[in-house]
C-alpha positions in Angstrom: 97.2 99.8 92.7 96.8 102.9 94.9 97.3 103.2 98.6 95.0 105.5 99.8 94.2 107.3 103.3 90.7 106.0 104.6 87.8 108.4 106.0 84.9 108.3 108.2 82.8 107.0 105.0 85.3 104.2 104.5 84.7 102.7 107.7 82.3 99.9 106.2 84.2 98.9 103.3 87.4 99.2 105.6 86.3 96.6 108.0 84.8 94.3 105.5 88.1 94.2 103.6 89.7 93.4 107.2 87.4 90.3 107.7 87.6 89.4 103.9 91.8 89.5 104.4 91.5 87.4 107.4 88.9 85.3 106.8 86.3 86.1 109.4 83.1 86.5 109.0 81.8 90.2 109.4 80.0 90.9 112.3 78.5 94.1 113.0 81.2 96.6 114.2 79.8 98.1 117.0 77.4 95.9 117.9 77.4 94.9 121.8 80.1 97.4 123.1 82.4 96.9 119.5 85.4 98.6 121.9 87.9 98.1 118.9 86.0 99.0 116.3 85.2 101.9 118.2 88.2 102.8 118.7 89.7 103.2 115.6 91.1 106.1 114.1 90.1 106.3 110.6 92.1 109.3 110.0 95.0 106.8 110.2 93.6 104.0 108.0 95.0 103.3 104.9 92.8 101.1 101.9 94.6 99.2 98.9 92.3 99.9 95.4 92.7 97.4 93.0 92.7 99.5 89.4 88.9 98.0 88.9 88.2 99.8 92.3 88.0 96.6 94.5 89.5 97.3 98.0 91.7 94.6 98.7 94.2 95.4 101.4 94.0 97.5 104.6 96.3 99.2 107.3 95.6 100.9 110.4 97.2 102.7 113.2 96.6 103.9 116.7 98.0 106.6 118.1 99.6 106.6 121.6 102.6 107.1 123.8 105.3 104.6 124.9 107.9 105.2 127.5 111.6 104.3 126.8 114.2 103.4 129.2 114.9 106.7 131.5 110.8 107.3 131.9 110.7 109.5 128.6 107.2 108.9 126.7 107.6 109.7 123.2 104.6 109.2 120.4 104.4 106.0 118.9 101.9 104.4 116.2 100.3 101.2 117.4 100.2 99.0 113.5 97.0 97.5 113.0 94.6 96.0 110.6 97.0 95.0 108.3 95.9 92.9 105.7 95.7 91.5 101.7 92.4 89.8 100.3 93.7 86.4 99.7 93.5 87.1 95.6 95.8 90.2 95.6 98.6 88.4 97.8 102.5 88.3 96.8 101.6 91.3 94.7 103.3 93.5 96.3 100.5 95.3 97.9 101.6 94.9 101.7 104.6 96.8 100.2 102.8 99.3 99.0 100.8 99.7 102.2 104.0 99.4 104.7 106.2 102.2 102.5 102.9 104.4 102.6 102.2 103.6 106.3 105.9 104.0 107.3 106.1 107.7 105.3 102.9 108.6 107.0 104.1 108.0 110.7 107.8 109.8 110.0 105.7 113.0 109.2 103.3 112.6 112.5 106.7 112.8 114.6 106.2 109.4 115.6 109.8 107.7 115.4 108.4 104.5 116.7 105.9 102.1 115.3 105.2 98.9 116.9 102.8 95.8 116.1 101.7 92.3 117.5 102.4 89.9 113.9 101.0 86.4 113.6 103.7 86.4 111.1 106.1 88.3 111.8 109.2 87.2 109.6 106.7 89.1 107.3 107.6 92.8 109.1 111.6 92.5 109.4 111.9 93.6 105.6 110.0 96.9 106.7 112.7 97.5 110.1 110.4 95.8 112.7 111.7 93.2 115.1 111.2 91.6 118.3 111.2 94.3 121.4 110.7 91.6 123.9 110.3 87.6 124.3 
């Protein structure tokens, strides 16, 4: 398996692997204002390659600036797009992907990374946690 940083050529593959790991049909990124799509920074996109080549996970991040407690903002990545094809699940590839993610925002500076989870008992084994209720 390699974990592998995305570029601007990616994008396509990227964002069908995102609606193949969630199960939602693909719809044409930008199409009618595609805000999110737009937005993403694909400098900061990660793809999972199967060894026959396959992409079959992804992991994104945005970059921005949170305020803490005292009115200090410090740099923070905003997880994203994190997802496993359903055939390549409990392989170990969301591992993989967190460990390279994790390593990648430690040398941006960024001692903060947060994320919205639908599952997020998935995310405690990689030191996230609940923030707020």
């Amino acid at each position: 398996m390699e974990i592998r940083p995305t570029t601007d050529e990616d994008f396509e593959v990227f964002v069908a692997t995102v609606h193949t790991a969630f199960g939602q049909f693909p719809e044409t990124p930008v199409a009618d204002g595609g805000r999110w799509w737009s937005a993403l920074e694909m400098d900061r996109g990660l793809l999972a390659v199967a060894p026959d080549g396959k992409p079959v996970g992804t992991a994104a991040a945005y970059s921005f600036e949170l305020t803490l407690p005292g009115g200090k903002p410090v740099p923070a990545a905003g997880v994203t797009a994190v997802g496993v094809v359903p055939s390549h699940r409990r392989r170990g590839v969301l591992s993989a992907m967190m460990r390279h993610q994790l390593a990648e925002v430690r040398e941006r500076g960024e001692f903060l990374s947060v994320l919205l989870a639908s599952e997020a008992r998935i995310y405690g084994r990689f030191g996230y946690g609940p923030a707020t209720s």
